[in-house]
N, C-alpha and C positions, 0 to 999 in steps of 0.2 A: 600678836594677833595672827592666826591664823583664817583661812581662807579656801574653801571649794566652790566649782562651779558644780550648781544642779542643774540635768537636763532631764525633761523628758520628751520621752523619743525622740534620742539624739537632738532634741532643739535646746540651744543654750535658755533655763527657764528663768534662773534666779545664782546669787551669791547666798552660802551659807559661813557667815563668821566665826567665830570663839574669839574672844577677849584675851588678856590675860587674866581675866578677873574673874573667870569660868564665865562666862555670859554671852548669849547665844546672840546673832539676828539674821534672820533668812529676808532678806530681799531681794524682790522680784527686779529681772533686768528689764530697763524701762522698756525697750523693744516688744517685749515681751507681755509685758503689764500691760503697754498698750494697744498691742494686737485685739480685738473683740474676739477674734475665733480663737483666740488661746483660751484652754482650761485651766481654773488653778491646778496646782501641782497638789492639793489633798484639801478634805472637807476644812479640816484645823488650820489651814494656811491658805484663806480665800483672797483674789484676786478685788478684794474690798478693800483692802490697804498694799500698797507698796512694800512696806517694813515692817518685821514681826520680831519681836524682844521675846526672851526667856531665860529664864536661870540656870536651866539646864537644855540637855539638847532635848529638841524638840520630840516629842514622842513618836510622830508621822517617822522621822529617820533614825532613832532609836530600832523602829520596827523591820529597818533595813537589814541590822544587823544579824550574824549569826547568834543561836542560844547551846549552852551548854560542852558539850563536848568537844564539839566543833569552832565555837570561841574562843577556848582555852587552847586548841592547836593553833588557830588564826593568829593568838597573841604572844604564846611559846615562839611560832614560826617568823614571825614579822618584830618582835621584840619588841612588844607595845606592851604598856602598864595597863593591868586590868581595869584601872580607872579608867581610863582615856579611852571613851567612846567613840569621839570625833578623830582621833587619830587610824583608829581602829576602822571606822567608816570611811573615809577616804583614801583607806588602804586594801581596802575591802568590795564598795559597791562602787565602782568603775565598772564592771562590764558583770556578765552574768548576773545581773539580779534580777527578784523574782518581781516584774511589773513593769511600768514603764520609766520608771525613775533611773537614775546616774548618777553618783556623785563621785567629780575627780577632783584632784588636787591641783589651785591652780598655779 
């Protein structure tokens, strides 16, 4: 099992997992769930449930990701297997991303 923390703007928002079993689940940090003035973190992962399951990664952080040319340096460069999205993501959106999301390695 593997494990990142999601922030946005810089506020710790939620846990995103991988299994061994490729199997995703992004849940919200109760602090955070609980808060009312907190927004969820994307339309597709509303702050209506706590815990969200998927078989793959979630497409919201999928979107995170670099495409194309610049992918294929990110995973050349950091020696991540083109599979490995979620590895590739928490080695990736730490800091400079385009929005207000984060996700580091915890």
């Amino acid at each position: 099992m593997t494990e990142a923390a999601v922030y946005l703007n810089e506020k710790l928002a939620g846990a995103l997992t991988k299994t061994n079993n490729e199997e995703y689940t992004f849940s919200y940090d109760l602090p955070y769930f609980n808060d009312p003035s907190a927004p969820s973190i994307s339309l597709t992962l509303p702050k209506t449930r706590r815990d969200h399951q998927a078989n793959e990664l979630f497409p919201f952080f999928a979107g995170l990701l670099a495409e194309g040319d610049n992918r294929r340096w990110q995973q050349e460069t950091l020696n991540i297997d083109p599979k490995d999205d979620f590895l590739l993501l928490i080695r990736t959106a730490g800091t400079d991303t385009i929005g207000a999301i984060t996700v580091r390695e915890w």
